[in-house]
C-alpha positions as CSV (number, residue, x, y, z in Angstrom):
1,X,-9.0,-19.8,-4.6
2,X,-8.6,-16.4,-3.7
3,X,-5.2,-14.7,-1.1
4,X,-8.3,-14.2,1.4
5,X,-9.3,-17.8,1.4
6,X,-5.3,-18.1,2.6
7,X,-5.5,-15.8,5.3
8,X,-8.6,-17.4,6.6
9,X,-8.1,-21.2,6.6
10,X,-4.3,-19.9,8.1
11,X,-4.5,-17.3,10.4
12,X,-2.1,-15.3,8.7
13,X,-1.1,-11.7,9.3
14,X,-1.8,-8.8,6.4
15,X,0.8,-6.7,6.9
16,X,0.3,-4.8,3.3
17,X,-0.9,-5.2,0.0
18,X,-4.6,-5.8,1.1
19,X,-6.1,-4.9,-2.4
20,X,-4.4,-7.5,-3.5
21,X,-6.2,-10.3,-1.7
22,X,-8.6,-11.3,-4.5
23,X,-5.5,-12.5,-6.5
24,X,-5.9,-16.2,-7.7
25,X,-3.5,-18.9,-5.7
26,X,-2.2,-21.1,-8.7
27,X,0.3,-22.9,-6.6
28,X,3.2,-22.4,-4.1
29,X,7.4,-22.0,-4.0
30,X,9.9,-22.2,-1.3
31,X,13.0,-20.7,-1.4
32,X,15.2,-18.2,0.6
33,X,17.4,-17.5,-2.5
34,X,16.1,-14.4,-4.4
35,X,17.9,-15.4,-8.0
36,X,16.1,-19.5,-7.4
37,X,12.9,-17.3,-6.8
38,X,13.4,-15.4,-9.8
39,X,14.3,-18.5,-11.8
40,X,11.8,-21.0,-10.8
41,X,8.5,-19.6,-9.5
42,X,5.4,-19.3,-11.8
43,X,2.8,-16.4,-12.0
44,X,0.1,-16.7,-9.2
45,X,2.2,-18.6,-6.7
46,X,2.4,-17.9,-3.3
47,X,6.4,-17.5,-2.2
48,X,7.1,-18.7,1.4
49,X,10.3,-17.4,2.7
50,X,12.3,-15.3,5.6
51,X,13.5,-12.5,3.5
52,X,11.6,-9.6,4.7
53,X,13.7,-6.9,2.2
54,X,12.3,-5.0,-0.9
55,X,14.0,-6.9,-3.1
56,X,11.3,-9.4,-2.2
57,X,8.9,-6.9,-3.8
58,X,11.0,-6.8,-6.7
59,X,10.9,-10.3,-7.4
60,X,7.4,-10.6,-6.8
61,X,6.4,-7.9,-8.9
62,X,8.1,-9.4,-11.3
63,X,7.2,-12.6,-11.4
64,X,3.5,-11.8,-10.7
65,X,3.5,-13.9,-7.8
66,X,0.2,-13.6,-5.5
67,X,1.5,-12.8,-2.4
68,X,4.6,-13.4,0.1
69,X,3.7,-15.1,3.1
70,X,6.8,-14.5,5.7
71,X,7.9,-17.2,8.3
72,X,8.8,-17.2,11.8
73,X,7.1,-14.1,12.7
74,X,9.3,-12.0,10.6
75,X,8.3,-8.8,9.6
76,X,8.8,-6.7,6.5
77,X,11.1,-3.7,6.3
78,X,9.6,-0.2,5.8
79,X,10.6,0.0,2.2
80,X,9.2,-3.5,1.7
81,X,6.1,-2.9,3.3
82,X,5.9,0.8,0.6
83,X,6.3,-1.2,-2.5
84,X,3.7,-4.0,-1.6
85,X,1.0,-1.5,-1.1
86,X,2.5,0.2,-4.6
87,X,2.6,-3.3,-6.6
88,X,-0.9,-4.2,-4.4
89,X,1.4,-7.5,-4.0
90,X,0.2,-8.8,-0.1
91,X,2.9,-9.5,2.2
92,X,1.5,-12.0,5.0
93,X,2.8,-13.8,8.0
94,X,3.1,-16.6,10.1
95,X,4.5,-17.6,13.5
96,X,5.1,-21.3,12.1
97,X,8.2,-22.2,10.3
98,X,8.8,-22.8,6.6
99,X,8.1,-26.5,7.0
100,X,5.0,-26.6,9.2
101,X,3.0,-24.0,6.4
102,X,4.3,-25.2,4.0
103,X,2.7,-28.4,4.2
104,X,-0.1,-27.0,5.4
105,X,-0.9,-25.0,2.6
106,X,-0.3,-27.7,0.5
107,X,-2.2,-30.1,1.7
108,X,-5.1,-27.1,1.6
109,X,-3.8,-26.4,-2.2
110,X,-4.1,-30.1,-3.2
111,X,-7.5,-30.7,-1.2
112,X,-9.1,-28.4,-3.6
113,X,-7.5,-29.0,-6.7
114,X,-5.6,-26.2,-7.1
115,X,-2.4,-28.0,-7.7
């Protein structure tokens, strides 16, 4: 499952980072807390969170994540929004909170065996 299929089935807002919408979903994390990101999430996960600085990009870049999808109708900072289109990382968005797409996506995740 591609970032597009994502975007589609949610709704969600591409704020950057569109050539990066044909990277593989493998899965999903949840945190808030850059250094539990860092720890814990796997390559090809999608990283739900609030943080909208580029020390997001950072840590997604990093961890090869496939895309940040930002709660609560956040929006990414300039610099942030500069270093997705450099990483071609995609930052998305959502008006729902952390709980509501989370489950949704998972739900969508697990209906088609991705996790």
């Amino acid at each position: 499952m591609k970032i597009s299929d994502i975007v589609e089935q949610f709704n969600l807002e591409v704020f950057s980072g569109k050539e990066g919408l044909a990277r593989e979903v493998k899965g999903g994390y949840v945190s808030d807390l850059l250094s539990d990101v860092m720890g814990n999430s796997k390559e090809g996960q999608l990283w739900i969170t609030l943080q909208t600085h580029k020390n997001v990009m950072a840590i997604a870049s990093l961890k090869d994540l496939a895309a940040v999808i930002l709660v609560k109708s956040f929006k990414p900072n300039e610099d942030t929004v500069k270093q997705s289109e450099l990483e071609g990382v995609p930052i998305l968005g959502t008006t729902e909170n952390t709980f509501e797409i989370t489950g949704k996506i998972f739900q969508y995740l697990k209906e088609n065996e991705i996790i």
